[in-house]
N, C-alpha and C positions, 0 to 999 in steps of 0.2 A: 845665621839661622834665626829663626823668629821664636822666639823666646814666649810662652806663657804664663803675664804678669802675675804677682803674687795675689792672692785672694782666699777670704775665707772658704773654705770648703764647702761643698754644696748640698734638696726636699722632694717632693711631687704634689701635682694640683689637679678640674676638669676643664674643658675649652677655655682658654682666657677672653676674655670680651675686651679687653684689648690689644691693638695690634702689637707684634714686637717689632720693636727698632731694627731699620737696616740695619748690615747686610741680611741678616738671620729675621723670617719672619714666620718664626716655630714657634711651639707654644710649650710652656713651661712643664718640667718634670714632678713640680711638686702640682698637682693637680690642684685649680683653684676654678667651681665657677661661684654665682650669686653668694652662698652661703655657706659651702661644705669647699676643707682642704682636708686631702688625702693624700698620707706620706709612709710609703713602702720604706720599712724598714728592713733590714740583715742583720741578725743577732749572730757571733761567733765566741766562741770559748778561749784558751790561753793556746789551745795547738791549732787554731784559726778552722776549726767546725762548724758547721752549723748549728744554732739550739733551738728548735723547736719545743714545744709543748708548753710554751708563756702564755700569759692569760695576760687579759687588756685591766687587769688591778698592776700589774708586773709594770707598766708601762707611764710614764708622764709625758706631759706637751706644753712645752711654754714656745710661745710665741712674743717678741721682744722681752721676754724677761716673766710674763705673766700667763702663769699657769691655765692652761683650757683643759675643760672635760671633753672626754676622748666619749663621743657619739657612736661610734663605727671601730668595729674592731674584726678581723679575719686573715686568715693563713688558708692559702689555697693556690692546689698548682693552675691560675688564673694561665689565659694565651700571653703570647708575647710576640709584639711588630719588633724585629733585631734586625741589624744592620750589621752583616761581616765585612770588616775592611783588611781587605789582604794585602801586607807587601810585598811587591812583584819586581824592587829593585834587586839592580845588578846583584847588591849583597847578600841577596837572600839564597843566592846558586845553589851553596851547599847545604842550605838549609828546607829545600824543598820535598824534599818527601816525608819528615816530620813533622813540615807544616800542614802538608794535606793529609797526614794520619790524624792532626789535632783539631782539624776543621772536624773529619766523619766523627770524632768522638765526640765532640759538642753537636753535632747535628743528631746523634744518637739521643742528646738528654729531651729532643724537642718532642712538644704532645704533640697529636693531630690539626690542633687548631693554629698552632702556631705558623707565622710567615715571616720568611726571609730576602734581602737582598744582597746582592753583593757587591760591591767596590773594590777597584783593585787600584793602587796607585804606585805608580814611581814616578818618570816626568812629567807626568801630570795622573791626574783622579778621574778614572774612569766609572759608569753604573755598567757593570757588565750584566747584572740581571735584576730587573724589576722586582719588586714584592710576588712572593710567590711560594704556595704552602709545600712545594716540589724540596725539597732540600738535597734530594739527590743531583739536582740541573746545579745548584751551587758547585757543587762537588767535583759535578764531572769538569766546569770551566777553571777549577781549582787545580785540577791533575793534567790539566792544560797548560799552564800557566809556564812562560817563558821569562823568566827573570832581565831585567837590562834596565840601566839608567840610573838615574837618581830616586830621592824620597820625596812626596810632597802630602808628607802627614796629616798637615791639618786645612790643605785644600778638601784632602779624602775626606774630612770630618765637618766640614762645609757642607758636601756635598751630599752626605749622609745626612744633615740637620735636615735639610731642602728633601728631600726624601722621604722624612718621617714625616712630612704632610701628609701623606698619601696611606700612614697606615689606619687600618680597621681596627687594634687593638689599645685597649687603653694605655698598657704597659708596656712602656718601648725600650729598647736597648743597643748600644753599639759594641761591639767586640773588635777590638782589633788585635791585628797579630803580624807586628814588627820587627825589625833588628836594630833599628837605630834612630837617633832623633830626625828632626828636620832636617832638610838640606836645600829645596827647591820650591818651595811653596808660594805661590804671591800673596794671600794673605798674609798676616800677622796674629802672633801670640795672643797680642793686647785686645785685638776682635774678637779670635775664639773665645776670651774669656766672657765677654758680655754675650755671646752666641749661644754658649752652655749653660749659663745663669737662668736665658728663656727658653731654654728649649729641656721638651719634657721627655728625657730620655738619662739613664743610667749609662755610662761608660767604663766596661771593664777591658783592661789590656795584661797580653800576652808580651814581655820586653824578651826579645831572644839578642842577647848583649854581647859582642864578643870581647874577650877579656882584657885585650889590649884597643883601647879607642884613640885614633889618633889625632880624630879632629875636633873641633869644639862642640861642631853637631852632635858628634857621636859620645860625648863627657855629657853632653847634656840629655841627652835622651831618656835617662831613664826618669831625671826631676819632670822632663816634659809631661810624660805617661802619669810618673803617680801628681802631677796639678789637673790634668786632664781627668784621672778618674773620681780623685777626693772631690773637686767640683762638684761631681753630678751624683754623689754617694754611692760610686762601682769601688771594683777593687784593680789595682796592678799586679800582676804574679812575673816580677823577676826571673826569666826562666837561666838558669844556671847550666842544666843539662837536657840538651835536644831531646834523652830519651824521657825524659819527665812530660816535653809539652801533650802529646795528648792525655796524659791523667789530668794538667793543671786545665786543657778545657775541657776536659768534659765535668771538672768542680767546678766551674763557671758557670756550666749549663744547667746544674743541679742547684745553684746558688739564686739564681735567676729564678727559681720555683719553689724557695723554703723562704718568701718573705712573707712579714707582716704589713698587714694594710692598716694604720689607723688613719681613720675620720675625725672633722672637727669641725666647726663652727665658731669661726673666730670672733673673740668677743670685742675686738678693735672692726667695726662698721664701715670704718671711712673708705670712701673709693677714692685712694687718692693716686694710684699707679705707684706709692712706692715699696721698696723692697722691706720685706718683714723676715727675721732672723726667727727660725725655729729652731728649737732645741728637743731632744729627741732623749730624756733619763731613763735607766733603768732601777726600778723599787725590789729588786730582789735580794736574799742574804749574800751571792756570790757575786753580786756587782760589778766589784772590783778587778772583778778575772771576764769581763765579759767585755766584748767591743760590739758599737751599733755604725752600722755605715747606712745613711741618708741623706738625703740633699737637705742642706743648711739654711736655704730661705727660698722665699717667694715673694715674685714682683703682684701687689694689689691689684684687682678691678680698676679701671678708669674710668671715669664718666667721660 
């Protein structure tokens, strides 16, 4: 199975002005153009909630180690270009009709402007429906859906990157919703991870694990999900019990709409195309009980 290599954890930026490296030729999650990088953050408490009502004093930004003033600060249910990737392997048989109640309940948390596609994958990675603000056309090809084959996870998520070209919305997201690691994929791990690193989209995963795993794929799946989503600053929700998955998406879907936007203006100039580590503090008295998920760097302008 194809394994995705270790790596720091992952920011957001606005069009990059330079190309990204084959295979993947998407553009970064931490938003970066000329001047101004924007990095949605997700603040959560100790029983993993969300916390609204922080103010941009609440918040720091170091960028390689050196503190910037934060320009841009806002929380708003902003659109969102998502990408649902469905498993439609053989294993997922018994697990199909709790997977299509978990879809309608995250299609529920979407506003009006919001636009969706869909992927389905098992022996290979299918677009079964283009961007499209319809959520119900998702749905109904979801309660369609015939299980058989193999998994080809992070072909699905290839496919998806190549995708997010095409959306209108600044803030992009992939959802996926599996039972098990890779198993069939021709890409590799060690590409997804430079794929994710440029391409400007969050990745949150639903792991539906069954309790006995017998093959290496399936021991590995769930480390695959949470390096897949810590990369790109989403979350993985372990699903334990089928009747859980649709509450845990449709707190995906309300997660997806309680972030913080800050801006900045990096006080390092250089265009030099390389990667810059941002760090993401909270200034509050409860600090310590509080977790932020955002993507971890951003690759520079290039001349």
């Amino acid at each position: 199975m194809a394994q995705l290599a270790s790596a720091e954890p992952g920011v957001a930026i606005a069009p990059r002005l330079r190309p990204a490296p084959a295979p993947s030729d998407s553009e970064p999650l931490l938003r970066i153009d000329s001047s101004l990088v924007q990095v949605p953050v997700h603040v959560t408490n100790a029983m993993g909630m969300s916390v609204d009502g922080l103010k941009v004093d609440n918040f720091r930004i170091l960028e390689d180690r050196v503190e910037q003033t934060i320009s841009s600060f806002s929380m708003d249910d902003a659109p969102v270009s998502i990408g649902f990737l469905f498993d439609s392997s053989g294993s997922m048989k018994s697990k199909m009709k709790k997977s299509a109640e978990a879809a309608a309940a995250f299609f529920r948390t979407a506003n009006p402007e919001d636009e969706f596609f869909l992927i389905e994958f098992n022996d290979r990675a299918r677009l079964i429906e283009p961007f499209t603000v319809d959520s119900d056309a998702l749905y109904r090809q979801i309660v369609h859906t015939r299980p058989t084959g193999r998994t080809t996870l992070i072909d699905a998520l290839y496919l998806a990157i190549g995708q997010m070209k095409n959306a209108r919305h600044m803030r992009k997201a992939i959802v996926i919703l599996s039972d098990g690691g890779d198993n069939w994929s021709r890409r590799s791990g060690r590409e997804l991870k430079g794929a994710l690193l440029e391409a400007d989209v969050q990745v949150y995963a639903m792991g539906i694990f069954d309790r006995e795993m017998r093959t290496a794929e399936e021991r590995n799946g769930p480390r695959l999900l949470d390096e897949i989503t810590e990369e790109t600053g989403g979350r993985h929700y372990p699903v334990a019990d089928l009747e859980q998955l649709p509450d845990i998406s449709a707190r995906i879907g309300r997660e997806l709409r309680n972030q913080y936007l800050l801006g900045y203006h990096p006080s390092n100039v250089t265009r030099d195309g390389k990667y810059r580590q941002v760090v993401v503090k909270l200034a509050t008295p409860d600090a310590h009980d509080l977790r932020t998920y955002y993507r971890r760097g951003y690759y520079a302008p290039a001349d």
